[in-house]
KOLFILO-779834 format. One record per residue (C-alpha): x, y, z. Coordinates in steps of 0.05 Angstrom, whole numbers, padded with zeros to 5 digits, always signed. Example, Ala and Ser with C-alpha at 12.3 -4.5 7.8 and 13.67 -1.06 7.14 Angstrom:
BEGIN
+00246-00090+00156/+00273-00021+00143/
//
This chain:
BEGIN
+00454-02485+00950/+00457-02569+00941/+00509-02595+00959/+00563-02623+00918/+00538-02690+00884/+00459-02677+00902/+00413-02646+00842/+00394-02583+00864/+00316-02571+00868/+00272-02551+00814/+00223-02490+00822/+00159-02497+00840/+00139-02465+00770/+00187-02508+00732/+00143-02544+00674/+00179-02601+00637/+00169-02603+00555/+00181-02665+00530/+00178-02683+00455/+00162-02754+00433/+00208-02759+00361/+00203-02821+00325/+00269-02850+00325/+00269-02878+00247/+00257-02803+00229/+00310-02775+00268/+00358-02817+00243/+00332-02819+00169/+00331-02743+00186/+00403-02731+00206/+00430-02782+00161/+00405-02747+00098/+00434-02675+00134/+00507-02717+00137/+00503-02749+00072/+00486-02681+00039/+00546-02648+00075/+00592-02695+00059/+00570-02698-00021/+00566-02624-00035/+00621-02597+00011/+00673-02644+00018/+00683-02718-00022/+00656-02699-00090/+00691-02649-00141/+00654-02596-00181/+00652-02611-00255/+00666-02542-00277/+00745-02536-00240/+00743-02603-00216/+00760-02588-00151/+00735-02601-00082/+00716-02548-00034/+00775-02549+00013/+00814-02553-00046/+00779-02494-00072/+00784-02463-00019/+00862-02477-00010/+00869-02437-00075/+00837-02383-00059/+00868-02371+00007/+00938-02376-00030/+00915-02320-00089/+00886-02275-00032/+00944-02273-00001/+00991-02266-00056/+01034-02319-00055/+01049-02325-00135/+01100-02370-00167/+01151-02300-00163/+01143-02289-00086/+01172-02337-00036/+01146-02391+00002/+01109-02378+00060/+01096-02431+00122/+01049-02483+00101/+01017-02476+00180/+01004-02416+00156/+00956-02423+00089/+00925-02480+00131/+00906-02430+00185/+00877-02372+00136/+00836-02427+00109/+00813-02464+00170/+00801-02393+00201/+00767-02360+00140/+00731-02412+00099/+00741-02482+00120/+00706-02503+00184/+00744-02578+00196/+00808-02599+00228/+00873-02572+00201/+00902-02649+00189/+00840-02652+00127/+00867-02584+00093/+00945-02598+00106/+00927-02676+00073/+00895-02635+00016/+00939-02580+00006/+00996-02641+00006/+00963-02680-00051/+00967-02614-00106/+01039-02612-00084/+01052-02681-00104/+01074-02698-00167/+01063-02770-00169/+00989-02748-00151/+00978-02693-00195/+00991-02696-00264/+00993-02619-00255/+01001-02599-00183/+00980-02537-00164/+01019-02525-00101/+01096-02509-00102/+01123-02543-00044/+01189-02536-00013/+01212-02587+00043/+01186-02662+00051/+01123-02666+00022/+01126-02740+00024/+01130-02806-00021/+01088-02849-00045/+01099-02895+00018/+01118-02846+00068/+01083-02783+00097/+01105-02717+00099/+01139-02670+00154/+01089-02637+00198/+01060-02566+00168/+01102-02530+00215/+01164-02547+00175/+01147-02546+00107/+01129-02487+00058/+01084-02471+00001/+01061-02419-00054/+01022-02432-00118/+01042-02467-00175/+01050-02440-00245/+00982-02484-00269/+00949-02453-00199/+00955-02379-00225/+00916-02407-00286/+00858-02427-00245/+00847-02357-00204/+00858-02320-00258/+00807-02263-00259/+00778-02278-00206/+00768-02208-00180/+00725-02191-00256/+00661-02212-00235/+00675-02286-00272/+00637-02332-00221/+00597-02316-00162/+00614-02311-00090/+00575-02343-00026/+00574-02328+00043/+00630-02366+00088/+00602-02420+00137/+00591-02351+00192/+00566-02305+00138/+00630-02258+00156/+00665-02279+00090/+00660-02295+00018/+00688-02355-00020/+00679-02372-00100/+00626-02420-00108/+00674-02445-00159/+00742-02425-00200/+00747-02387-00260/+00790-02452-00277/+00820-02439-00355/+00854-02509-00343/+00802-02571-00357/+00826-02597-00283/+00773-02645-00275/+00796-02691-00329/+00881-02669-00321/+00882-02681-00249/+00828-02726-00240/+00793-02736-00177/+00779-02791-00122/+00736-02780-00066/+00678-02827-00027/+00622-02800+00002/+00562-02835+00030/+00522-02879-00020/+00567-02856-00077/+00636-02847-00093/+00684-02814-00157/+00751-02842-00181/+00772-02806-00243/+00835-02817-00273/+00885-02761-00295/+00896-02733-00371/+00954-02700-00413/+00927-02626-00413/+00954-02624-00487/+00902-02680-00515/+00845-02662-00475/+00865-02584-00501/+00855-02611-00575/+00797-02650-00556/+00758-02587-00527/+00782-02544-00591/+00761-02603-00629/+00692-02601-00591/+00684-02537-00605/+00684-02526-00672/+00645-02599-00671/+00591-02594-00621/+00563-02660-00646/+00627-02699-00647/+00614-02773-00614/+00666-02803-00562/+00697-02839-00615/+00718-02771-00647/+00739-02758-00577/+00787-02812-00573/+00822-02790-00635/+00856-02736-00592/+00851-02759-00520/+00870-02843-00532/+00867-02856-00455/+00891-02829-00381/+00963-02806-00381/+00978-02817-00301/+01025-02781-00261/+01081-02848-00249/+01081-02858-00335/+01076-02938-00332/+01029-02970-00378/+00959-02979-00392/+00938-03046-00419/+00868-03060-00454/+00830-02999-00487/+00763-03033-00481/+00750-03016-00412/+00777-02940-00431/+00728-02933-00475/+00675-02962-00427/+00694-02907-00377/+00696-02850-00432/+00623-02869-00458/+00590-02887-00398/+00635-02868-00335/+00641-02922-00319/+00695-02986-00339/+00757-03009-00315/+00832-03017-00345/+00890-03042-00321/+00956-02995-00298/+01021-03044-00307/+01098-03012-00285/+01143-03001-00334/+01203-03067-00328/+01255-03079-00371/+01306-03136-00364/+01387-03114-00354/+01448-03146-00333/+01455-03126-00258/+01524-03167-00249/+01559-03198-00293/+01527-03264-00273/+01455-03248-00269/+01399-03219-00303/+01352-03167-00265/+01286-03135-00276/+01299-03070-00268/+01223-03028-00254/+01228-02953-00267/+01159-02928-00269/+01099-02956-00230/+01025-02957-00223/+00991-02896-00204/+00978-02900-00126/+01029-02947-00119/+01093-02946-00078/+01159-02992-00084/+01157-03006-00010/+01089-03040-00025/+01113-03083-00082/+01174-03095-00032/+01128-03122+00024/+01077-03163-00025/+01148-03192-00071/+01177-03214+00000/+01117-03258+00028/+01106-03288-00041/+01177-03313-00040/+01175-03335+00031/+01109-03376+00019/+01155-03408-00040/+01088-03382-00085/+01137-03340-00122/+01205-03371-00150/+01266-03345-00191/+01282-03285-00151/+01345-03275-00110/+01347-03213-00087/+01302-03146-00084/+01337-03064-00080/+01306-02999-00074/+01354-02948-00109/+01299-02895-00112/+01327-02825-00103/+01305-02765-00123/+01351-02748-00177/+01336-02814-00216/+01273-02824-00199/+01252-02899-00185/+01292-02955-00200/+01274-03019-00171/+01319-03083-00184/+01290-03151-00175/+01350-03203-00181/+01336-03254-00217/+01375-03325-00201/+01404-03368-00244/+01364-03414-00278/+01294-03370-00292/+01278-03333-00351/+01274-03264-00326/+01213-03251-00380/+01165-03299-00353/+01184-03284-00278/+01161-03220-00304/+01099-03244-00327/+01088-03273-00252/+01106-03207-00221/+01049-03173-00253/+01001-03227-00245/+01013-03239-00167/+01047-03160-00143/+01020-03089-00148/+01062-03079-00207/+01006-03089-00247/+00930-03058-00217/+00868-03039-00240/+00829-02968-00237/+00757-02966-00235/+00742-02905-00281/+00666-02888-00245/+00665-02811-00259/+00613-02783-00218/+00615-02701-00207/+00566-02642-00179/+00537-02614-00240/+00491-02553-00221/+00493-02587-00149/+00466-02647-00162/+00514-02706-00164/+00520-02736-00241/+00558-02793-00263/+00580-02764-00330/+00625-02793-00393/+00675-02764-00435/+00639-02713-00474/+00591-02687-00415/+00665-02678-00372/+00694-02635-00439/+00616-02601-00452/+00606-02579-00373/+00676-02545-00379/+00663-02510-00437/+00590-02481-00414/+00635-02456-00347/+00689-02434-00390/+00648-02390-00446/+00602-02364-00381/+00670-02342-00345/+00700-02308-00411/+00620-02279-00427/+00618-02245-00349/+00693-02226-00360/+00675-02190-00423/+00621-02153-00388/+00661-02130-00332/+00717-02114-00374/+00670-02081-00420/+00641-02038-00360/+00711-02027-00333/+00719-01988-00397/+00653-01950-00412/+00662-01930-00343/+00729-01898-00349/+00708-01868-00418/+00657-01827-00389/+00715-01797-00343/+00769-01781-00403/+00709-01747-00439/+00696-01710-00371/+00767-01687-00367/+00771-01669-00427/+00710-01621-00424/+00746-01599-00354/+00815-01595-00391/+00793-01549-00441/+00765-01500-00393/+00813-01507-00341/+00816-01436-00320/+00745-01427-00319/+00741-01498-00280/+00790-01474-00231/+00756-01403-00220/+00690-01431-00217/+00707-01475-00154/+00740-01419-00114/+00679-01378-00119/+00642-01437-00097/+00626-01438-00018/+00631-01510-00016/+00640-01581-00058/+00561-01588-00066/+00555-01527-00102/+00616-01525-00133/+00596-01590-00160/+00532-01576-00182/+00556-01510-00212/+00607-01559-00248/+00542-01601-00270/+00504-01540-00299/+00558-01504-00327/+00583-01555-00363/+00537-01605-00374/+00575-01665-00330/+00546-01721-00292/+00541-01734-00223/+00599-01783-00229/+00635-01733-00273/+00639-01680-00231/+00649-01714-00166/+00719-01738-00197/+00746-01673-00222/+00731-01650-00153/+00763-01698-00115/+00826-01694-00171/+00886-01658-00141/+00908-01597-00178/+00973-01621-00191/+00947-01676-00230/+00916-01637-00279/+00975-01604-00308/+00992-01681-00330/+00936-01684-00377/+00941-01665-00445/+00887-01661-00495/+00931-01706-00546/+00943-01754-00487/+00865-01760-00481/+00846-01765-00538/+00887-01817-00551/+00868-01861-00491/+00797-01850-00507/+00804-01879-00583/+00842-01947-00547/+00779-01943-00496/+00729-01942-00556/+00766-01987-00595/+00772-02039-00538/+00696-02028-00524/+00679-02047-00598/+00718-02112-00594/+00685-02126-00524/+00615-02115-00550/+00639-02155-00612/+00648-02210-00568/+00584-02214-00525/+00542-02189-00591/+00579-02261-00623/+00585-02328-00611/+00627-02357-00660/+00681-02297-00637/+00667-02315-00562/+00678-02390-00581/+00745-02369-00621/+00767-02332-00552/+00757-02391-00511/+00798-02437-00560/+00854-02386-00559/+00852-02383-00493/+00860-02458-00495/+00915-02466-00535/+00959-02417-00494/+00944-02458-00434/+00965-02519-00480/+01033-02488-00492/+01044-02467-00422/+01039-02512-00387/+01024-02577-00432/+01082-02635-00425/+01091-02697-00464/+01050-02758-00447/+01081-02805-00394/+01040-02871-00394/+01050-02919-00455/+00975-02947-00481/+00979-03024-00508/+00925-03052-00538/+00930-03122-00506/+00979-03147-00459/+01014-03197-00512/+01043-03264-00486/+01033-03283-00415/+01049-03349-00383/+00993-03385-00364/+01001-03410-00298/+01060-03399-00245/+01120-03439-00240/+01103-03466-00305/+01158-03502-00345/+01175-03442-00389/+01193-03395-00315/+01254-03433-00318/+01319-03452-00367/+01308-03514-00386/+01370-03562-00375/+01392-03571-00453/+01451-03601-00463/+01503-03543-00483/+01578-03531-00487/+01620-03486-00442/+01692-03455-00453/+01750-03421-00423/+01796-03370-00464/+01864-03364-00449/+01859-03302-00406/+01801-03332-00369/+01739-03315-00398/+01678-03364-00393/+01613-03374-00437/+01568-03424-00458/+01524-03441-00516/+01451-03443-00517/+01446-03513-00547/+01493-03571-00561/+01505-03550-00637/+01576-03551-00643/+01612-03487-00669/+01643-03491-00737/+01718-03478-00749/+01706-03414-00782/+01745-03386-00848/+01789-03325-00813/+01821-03302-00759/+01775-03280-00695/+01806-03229-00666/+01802-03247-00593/+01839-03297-00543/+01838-03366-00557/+01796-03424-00531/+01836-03465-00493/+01786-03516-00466/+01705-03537-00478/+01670-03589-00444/+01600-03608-00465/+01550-03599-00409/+01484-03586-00393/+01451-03517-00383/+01438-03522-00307/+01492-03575-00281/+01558-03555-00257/+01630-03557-00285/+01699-03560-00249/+01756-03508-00257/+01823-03546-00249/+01871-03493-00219/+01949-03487-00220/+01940-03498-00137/+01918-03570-00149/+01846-03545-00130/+01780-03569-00169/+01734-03510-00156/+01655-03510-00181/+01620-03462-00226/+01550-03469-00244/+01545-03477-00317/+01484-03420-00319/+01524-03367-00290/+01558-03356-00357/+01536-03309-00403/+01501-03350-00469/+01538-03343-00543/+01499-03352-00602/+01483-03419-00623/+01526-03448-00679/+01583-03388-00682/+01639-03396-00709/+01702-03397-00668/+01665-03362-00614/+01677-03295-00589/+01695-03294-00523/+01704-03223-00507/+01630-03214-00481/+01649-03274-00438/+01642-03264-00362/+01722-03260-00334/+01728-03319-00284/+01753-03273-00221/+01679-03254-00220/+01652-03324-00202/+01715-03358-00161/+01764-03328-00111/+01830-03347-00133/+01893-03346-00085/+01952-03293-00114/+01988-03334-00169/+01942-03383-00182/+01918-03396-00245/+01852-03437-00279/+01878-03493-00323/+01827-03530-00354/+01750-03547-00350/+01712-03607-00328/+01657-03636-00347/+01656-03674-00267/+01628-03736-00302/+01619-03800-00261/+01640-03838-00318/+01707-03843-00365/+01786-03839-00349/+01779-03773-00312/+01835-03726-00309/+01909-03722-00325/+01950-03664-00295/+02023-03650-00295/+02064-03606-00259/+02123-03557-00264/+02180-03622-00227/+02149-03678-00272/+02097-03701-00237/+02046-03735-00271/+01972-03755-00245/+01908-03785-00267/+01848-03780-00227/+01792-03824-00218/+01727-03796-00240/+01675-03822-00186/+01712-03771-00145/+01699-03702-00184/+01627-03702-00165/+01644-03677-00094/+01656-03613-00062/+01714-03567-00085/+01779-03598-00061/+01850-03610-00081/+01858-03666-00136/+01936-03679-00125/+01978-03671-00068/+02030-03628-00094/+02111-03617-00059/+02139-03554-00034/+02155-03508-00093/+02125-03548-00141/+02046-03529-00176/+02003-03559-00238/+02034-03536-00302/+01975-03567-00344/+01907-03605-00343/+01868-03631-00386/+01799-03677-00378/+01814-03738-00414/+01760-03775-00480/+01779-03842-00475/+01843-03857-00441/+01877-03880-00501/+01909-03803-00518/+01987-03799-00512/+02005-03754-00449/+02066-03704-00467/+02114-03664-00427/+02151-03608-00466/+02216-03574-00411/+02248-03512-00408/+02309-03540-00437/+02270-03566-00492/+02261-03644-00483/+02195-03667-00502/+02174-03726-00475/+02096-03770-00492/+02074-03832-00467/+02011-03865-00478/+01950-03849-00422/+01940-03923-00401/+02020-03926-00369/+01989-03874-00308/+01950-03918-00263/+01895-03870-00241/+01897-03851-00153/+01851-03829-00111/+01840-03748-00081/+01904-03749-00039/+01950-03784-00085/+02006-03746-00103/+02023-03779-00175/+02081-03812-00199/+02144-03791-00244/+02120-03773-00310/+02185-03745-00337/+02263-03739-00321/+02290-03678-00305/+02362-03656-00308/+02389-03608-00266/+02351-03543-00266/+02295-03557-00317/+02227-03551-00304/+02165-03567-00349/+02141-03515-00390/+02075-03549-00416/+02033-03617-00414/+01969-03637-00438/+01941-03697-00472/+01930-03704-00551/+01914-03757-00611/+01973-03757-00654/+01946-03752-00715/+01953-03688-00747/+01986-03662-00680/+02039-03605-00678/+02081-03582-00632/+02092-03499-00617/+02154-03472-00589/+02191-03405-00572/+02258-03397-00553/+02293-03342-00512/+02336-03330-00452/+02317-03346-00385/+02342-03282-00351/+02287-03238-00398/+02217-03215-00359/+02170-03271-00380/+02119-03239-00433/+02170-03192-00453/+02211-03236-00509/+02178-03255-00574/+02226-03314-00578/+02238-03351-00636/+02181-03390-00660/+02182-03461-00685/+02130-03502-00711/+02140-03583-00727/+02090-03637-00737/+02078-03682-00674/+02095-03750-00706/+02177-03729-00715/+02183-03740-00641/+02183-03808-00616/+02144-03841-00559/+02196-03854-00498/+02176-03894-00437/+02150-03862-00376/+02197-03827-00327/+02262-03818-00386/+02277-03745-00410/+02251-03756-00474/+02281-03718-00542/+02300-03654-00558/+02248-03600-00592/+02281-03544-00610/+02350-03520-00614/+02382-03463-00582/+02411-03397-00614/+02464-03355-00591/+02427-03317-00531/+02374-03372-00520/+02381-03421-00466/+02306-03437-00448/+02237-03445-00475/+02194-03392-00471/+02133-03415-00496/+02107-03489-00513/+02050-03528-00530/+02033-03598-00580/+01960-03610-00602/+01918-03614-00662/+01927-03571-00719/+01914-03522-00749/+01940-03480-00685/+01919-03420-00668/+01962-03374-00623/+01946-03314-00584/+01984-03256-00548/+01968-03225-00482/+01922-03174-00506/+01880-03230-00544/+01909-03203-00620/+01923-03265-00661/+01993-03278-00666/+02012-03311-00737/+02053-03367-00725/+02105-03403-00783/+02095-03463-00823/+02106-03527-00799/+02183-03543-00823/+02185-03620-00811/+02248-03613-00765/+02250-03645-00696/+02306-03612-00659/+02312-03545-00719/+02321-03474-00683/+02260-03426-00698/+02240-03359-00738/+02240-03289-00697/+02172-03276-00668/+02124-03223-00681/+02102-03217-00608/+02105-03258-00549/+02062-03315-00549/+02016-03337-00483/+01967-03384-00506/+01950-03433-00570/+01899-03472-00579/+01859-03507-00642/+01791-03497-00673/+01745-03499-00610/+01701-03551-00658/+01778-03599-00664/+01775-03594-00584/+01712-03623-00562/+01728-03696-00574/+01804-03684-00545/+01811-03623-00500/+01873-03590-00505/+01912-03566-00436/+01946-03499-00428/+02011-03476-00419/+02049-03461-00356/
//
């Protein structure tokens, strides 16, 4: 023996055969051997059920072993081992990927495979074989169905100890329903999926039409229906694909545009491409925006589940029109892709690249061959058991004689061919009444017999009226049809546009964003916010709106920032674009769509917003008052900074009213709980700096407080008020309302106490509410309802009429405030 590591010795009669092989041929040679395997038994579908082989073969593992849509699911390790065992000779990772794919119902637009467990998403993989389950689907009982009648023929297994279908009965046109995609080696198929209900009517159609062009064709099946719905935009390249097979369209998600918050606009994306998962959109959406290639977009979420489906929200910032970012998204992201239609099939084995019509005719050859060989075999079936009924009958009718004649027999050949003679039976005949039981005879009757052989003769006469008919075979197969339509047919799911309308032409292009128009913005009393969409000035209007009132506008521009002036002393910034747009030119605007101020600034408990500000450079700036008499202007060249406080207000004391002055020539009035109004002209309050803390604006005696200030042109001013006692819970008193014209009360000098406004009734002893401004004013309560107010009486100091309901705001015409705004009460 050689040692270990030495070649042992040859014999001495040892004769070497070499072969010299040409190396081009061998490899030419085993090339062509690969390329036909891979063709004809794995990458490219049949045209006839439009499946693959391991496919196939998946199928008919699952009908074998019985596990119909009624049983329960069995192991999915399991099916993948009778295949790879029985008929499949690859590894068990290609027919778990396969059997995974008819399960999926973003990938099948009729799956065949009921799956129970994690079958996967279109970004993630499943769970392992081991712990999910399967059985067939509904549409998968369809495509065995008689299988076992002699429809198609069977072939030898890849060891000869089996046999497999060389293809499915198949009653559901899968081919063009389910499509296919597959690459094998010089050649490859991508077909896209169908709604079973048009390509139904286009077979029936095709039927009764053999000569109908693709055209005709088109009348019932328009274009794919895929799996994920989403759109399909351009027919051209449809029609391409269904004349030829070949072309190309384009698959675009299904967007629409939503309010997300109340400050932004989103694109919300609900169905997508087919083949196409969020998390890829995610990924390509997140490195255009950090190469800056991509703008507008603040924030991307996933809220896919499975009850809901998808939903995925692209946030949209301020600023960009959420339409054209839109446009972007499907010109530089997944959400928009093409599919290559290049429909190539086996068709009698040989590979075919095939349009429209040849997809719908090679179905229909299969189809009337299956339904031909099933009518045969049925057909047989039948003759077959007539001959036995008309034996048993013969036997019936003699059964005493039958019965006597076998015991004298010595044994079953002679009894049987005793059987034969005496009664003139066949072989077959008398070979059954033999191996009958005795006890089975005394079921038949002659009536019962009889009977079942009219219903075999009958059914014989419409089988041989079948196969003796074309037109009636023809009829079957379009019946046959249509009940597959209504069983499992579903609506269609992807939207066909004949262009893809407007698109922007380049990105980042002027029309991605809002452009910076100049605009106006306003604040209601109970602190609602909106803007216009241009600088047209709303009109005064003719009723009543039935909503809050305005109680300042500023004019602006689109994308610049305003100030909020708060009851805290605090000047806090809002972006003018985060408010929600009114209709140009409205009358009195609306404000109830408005977006509530809480849900752009934090305010501290108690404090209140005030006024707005336009945070010009330019102008007298600001006026406030506050609740001891304090009076302020600010200088504007300081509003343009970060939010800070604009007046250094004392313990106890806060900003009572503000208001952004026009031209520093408006008189400046103070209106106190013990109802002294006091107005001075603008120009006697030298404006301060941020951390001035004002000066005395008005005298107060006692326990008074101020009630209301704000700045207004006297002409055609008035002046609100409400009386009522200061021990009531404020908003709970309608007071008594009193409304005078502005120019009874006369100016006083800074820092005096003014004149008296309104005059006490037995039980008042304070102002409730007060306010002066231009008429005609408008007042509102605290649930927004218009509050009617009295007619101006003419007397300065006169007591007032009982309220309907308490009064919180008043304002005038939003179009009387833009060239004086009006300040709010305390």
């Amino acid at each position: 023996m050689a040692r270990r590591g030495t070649k042992a010795p040859l014999p001495d009669d040892f004769e070497e055969h070499i072969l010299d092989i040409d190396v081009g041929d061998e490899i030419k040679s085993s090339f062509l051997e690969y390329a036909y395997s891979v063709i004809y038994s794995r990458a490219l579908p049949d045209a006839r059920d439009g499946l693959k082989p391991v496919q196939r073969r998946i199928l008919y593992t699952m009908s074998d072993m019985g596990l119909r849509p009624e049983r329960g699911h069995v192991k999915s390790a399991r099916v993948v081992g009778e295949v790879m065992g029985k008929l499949h000779p690859h590894g068990d990772g290609a027919i778990y990927d396969a059997l995974v794919r008819m399960a999926q119902s973003w990938s099948m637009r009729l799956p065949m495979v009921d799956g129970h467990g994690n079958f996967g998403s279109p970004d993630d993989s499943p769970a392992a074989m081991r712990y999910t389950e399967c059985r067939m689907a509904p549409a998968a009982v369809a495509m065995t169905a008689s299988l076992d009648e002699d429809t198609v023929d069977f072939k030898p297994n890849y060891d000869s100890r089996e046999t497999e279908p060389g293809v499915l009965p198949s009653a559901i046109p899968n081919l063009l329903v389910n499509g296919a995609t597959g690459i094998a080696v010089g050649m490859a198929t991508n077909i896209p999926p169908h709604n079973l209900v048009e390509v139904v009517q286009a077979l029936k159609h095709l039927i009764g039409h053999p000569k109908a062009s693709v055209d005709d064709l088109m009348r019932f099946i328009p274009g794919p229906d895929l799996p994920t719905g989403g759109k399909i935009v351009g027919l051209d390249g449809v029609r391409d694909g269904y004349a030829s097979g070949r072309g190309t369209f384009k698959m675009r998600a299904t967007a629409r545009i939503e309010s997300v918050t109340p400050r932004k606009k989103g694109i919300v994306i609900t169905e997508l491409p087919y083949g196409v998962g969020t998390e890829r959109i995610i990924e390509r959406i997140k490195v255009l925006v950090q190469s800056k290639k991509l703008l507008g977009i603040s924030d991307i979420k996933d809220l896919t589940d499975r009850a809901n489906g998808v939903r995925l929200v692209v946030e949209v910032k301020n600023g960009f029109v959420p339409e054209a970012l839109l446009e972007q998204l499907y010109k530089q992201t997944p959400l928009e892709e093409s599919f290559g239609i290049n429909a190539v099939a086996l068709v009698d084995g040989q590979p075919r690249t095939m349009g429209l019509k040849e997809m719908l005719e090679v179905f229909l050859a299969h189809r009337f061959d299956v339904v031909r060989r099933r009518t045969t075999f049925r057909r047989g079936k039948a003759a077959d058991r007539l001959h036995l009924v008309a034996g048993l009958m013969i036997a019936i009718l003699d059964i005493d004689e039958v019965i006597q004649l076998i015991r004298s027999s010595d044994n079953s050949a002679m009894a049987k061919e005793r059987l034969i003679d005496v009664f003139d039976l066949s072989d077959i005949q008398a070979t059954y009444i033999l191996d009958m039981p005795l006890r089975r005879l005394t079921r038949f009757s002659t009536l019962e017999l009889e009977k079942e052989k009219s219903e075999l003769e009958s059914q014989i006469e419409a089988l041989d009226a079948i196969l003796g008919d074309d037109k009636l075979l023809r009829k079957v197969v379009a019946d046959e049809l249509s009940e597959v339509s209504r069983t499992y047919g579903t609506p269609r799911r992807t939207v066909l546009l004949a262009s893809a309308g407007t698109t922007v032409t380049a990105a980042g292009s002027a029309s991605l964003e809002v452009a910076d128009a100049p605009c106006f913005a306003f604040m209601s009393a109970n602190g609602l916010l909106a803007r216009t969409s241009t600088d047209e000035a709303p009109g005064e209007g003719g009723g009543r709106a039935n909503h809050d009132v305005v109680v300042s506008a500023v004019r602006t521009t689109a994308r610049a920032e305003i100030g909020v002036v708060t009851s805290r002393g605090r000047l806090l910034k809002v972006q003018v674009l985060d408010m929600p747009e009114l209709p140009a030119g409205a009358n009195d605007p609306n404000l109830q769509g408005g977006l509530p101020l809480s849900e752009i600034l934090s305010l501290e408990p108690g404090e209140r917003a005030l006024c707005l500000s336009s945070l010009g450079t330019a102008g007298p700036g600001l006026a406030l008052g506050t609740r001891q008499g304090i009076v302020k202007r600010v200088t504007p060249e300081v509003l343009s900074r970060e939010d800070w406080e604009v007046i250094g207000l004392k313990d106890g004391d806060e900003v009572v009213g503000a208001v952004e002055l026009a031209t520093g020539n408006e008189e400046l009035c103070f209106i106190t709980a013990e109802a002294q109004l006091l107005h001075f002209g603008a120009d006697a309050v030298r404006p301060q700096g941020r951390s001035g803390g004002g000066i005395a604006g008005v005298r107060l005696a006692g326990r008074d407080r101020v009630v209301w200030f704000g700045a207004l042109d006297p002409a055609d001013a008035v002046v609100v008020t409400a009386s009522g006692s200061s021990t009531a819970l404020p908003g709970t008193e309608p007071g008594a309302v009193k409304v005078a014209p502005f120019s009874e009360y006369p100016a006083k000098g800074r820092a005096t106490g003014g004149v008296r406004c309104h005059r006490f009734l037995k039980g008042e002893d304070s102002l409730v509410f007060a306010w002066a401004g231009t008429a005609p004013a408008r007042a509102a309560a605290a649930s927004g309802a218009p509050v009617e107010l009295p007619e101006a009486d003419g007397r300065r100091d006169g007591s007032g009429v009982p309220g309907s309901q308490p009064i919180v705001a008043c304002a005038p015409p939003v179009a009387r405030q833009l060239g004086v705004a009006s300040g709010v009460t305390g």
